[in-house]
C-alpha positions as CSV (number, residue, x, y, z in Angstrom):
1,X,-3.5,6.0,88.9
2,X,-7.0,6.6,88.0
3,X,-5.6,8.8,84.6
4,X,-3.7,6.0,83.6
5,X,-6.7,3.7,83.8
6,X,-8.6,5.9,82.4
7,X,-6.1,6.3,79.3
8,X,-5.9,2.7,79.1
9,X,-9.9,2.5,79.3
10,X,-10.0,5.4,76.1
11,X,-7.1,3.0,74.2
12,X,-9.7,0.5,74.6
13,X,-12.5,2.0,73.3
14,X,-10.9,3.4,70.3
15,X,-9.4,-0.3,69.3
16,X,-12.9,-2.0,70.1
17,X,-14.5,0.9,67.7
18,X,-12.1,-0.4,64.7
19,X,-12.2,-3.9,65.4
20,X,-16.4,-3.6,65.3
21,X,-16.6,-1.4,62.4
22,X,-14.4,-3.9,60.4
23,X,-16.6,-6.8,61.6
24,X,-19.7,-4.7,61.0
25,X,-18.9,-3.5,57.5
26,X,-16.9,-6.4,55.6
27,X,-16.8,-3.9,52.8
28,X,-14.7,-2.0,54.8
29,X,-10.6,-3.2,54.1
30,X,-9.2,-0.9,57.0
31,X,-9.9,1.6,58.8
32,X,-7.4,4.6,60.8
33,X,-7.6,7.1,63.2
34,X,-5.6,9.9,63.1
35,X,-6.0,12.0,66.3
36,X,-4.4,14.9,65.4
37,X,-6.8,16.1,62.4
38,X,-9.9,14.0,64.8
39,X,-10.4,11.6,61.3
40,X,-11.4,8.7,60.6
41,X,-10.2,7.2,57.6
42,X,-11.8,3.8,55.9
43,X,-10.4,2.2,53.2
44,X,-12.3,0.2,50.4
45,X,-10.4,-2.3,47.9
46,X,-11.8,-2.5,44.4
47,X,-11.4,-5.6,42.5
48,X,-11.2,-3.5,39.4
49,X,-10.1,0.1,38.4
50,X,-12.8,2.8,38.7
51,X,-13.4,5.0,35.9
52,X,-13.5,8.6,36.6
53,X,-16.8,8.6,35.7
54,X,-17.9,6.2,37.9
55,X,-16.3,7.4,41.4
56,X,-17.5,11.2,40.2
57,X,-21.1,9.2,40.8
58,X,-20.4,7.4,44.2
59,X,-19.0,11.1,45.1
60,X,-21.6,12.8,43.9
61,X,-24.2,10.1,45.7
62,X,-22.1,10.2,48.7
63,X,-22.9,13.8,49.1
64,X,-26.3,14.3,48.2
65,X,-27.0,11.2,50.5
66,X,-25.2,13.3,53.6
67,X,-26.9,16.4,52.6
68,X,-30.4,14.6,53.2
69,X,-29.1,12.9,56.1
70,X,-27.7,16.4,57.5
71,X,-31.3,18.0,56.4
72,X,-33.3,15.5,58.6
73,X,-31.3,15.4,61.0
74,X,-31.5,19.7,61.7
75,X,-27.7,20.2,60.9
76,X,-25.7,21.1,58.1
77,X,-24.4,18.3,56.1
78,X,-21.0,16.3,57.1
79,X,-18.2,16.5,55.6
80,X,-16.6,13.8,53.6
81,X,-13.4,13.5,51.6
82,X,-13.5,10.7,49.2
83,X,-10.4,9.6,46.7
84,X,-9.7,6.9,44.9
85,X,-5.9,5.6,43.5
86,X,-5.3,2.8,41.1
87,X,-2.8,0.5,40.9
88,X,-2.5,-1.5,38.1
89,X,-5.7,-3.1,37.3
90,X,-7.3,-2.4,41.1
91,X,-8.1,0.7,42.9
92,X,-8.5,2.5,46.6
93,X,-10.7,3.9,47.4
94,X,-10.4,6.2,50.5
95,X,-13.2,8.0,52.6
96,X,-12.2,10.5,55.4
97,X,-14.9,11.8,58.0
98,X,-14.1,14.1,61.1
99,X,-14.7,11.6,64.1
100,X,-16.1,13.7,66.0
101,X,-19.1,14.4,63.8
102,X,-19.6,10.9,62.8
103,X,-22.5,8.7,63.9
104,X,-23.6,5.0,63.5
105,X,-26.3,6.0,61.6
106,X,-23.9,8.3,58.9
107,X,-21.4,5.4,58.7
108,X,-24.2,3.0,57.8
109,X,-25.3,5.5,55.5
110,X,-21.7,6.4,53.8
111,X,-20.6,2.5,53.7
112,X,-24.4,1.6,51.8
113,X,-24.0,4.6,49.2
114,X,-20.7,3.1,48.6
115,X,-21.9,-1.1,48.5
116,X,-25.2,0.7,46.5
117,X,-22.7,2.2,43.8
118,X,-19.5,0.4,44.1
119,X,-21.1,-3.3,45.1
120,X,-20.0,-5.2,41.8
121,X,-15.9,-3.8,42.4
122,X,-15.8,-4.5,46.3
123,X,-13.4,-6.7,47.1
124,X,-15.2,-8.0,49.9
125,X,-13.9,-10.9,52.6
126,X,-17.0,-12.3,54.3
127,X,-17.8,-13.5,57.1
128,X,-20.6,-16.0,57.3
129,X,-20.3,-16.7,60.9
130,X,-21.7,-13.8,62.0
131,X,-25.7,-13.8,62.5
132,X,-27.8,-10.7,62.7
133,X,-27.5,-11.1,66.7
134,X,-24.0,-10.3,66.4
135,X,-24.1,-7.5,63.8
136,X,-26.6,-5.6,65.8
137,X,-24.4,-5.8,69.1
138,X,-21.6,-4.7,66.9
139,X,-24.0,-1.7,65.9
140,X,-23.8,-0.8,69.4
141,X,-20.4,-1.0,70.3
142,X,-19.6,1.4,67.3
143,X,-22.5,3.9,68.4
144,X,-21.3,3.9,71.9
145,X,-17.5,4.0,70.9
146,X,-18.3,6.7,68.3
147,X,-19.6,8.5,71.6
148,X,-16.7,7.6,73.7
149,X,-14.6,9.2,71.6
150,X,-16.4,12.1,70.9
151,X,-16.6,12.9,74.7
152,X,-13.3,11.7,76.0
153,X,-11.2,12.1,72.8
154,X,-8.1,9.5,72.2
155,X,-3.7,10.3,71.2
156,X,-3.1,7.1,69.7
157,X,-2.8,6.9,65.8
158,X,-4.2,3.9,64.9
159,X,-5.2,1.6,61.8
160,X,-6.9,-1.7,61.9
161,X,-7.3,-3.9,58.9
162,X,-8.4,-7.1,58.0
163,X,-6.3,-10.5,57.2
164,X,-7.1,-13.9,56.6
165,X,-10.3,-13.4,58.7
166,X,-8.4,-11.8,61.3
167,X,-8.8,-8.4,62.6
168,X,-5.7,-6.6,63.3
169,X,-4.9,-3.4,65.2
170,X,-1.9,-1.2,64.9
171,X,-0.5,1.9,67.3
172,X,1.2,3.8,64.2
């Protein structure tokens, strides 16, 4: 009995980490965890298509930005994967980062490199409800499910995205 709960409490966590990051980050289009390869996947819609020139920068800024962030913080740099696909006259782009090395602090860093570079193509759905209150509280459900998961680890594949100001969470 007490596995299942506790199965049930880790399914919890992992949802309430997606569901926060995507009202934390409206930059953010979805976001999915794939347990297997421990990764976190976030997703970024891009009004526009992105040069190759252009994402080469947000790459390269990406990276230097984690390298610092690694440096202060006394380990080596995270690793990120970053892509980007176009369709038409929009693009993707996609970020990947191992869960288990992420922190609230890196995934403020990573999403403001990429609203810092990227900010004029976002396709961003806002949500002026929130007020700073909430944000922060938000802050601290993603630090302390971040940590959760971490610890405790999670099997279900999952994706959460955003819709008509609705957050929506999937088991895929």
């Amino acid at each position: 009995m007490n596995r299942l709960r506790t199965g049930a409490a880790r399914a919890t966590n992992s949802v309430s980490l997606l569901i926060s990051i995507l009202v934390r980050y409206p930059e953010v289009a979805s976001v999915t965890y794939n347990p297997e390869a421990t990764l976190l996947k976030f997703t970024f819609l891009l009004a526009r298509s992105i040069s190759g020139r252009r994402f080469r920068r947000v790459d390269h800024q990406l990276r230097k930005s984690l390298d610092a962030y690694g440096r202060l913080e006394g380990h080596p740099a995270p690793g990120v994967q970053l892509s980007a696909t176009t369709h038409g006259g929009v693009s993707v782009l996609e970020m990947r980062h191992d869960a288990h090395s992420l922190s609230r602090e890196m995934l403020s860093l990573m999403i403001e490199v990429v609203r810092a570079e990227l900010g004029d193509l976002l396709a961003i759905e806002p949500n002026p409800s929130l007020l700073e209150e909430d944000l922060a509280v938000q802050e601290e459900v993603i630090e302390e499910m971040l940590e959760d998961l971490r610890e405790s680890g999670q099997d279900r594949n999952l994706i959460a995205f955003r819709e008509e100001g609705r957050v929506l969470v999937f088991n895929r």
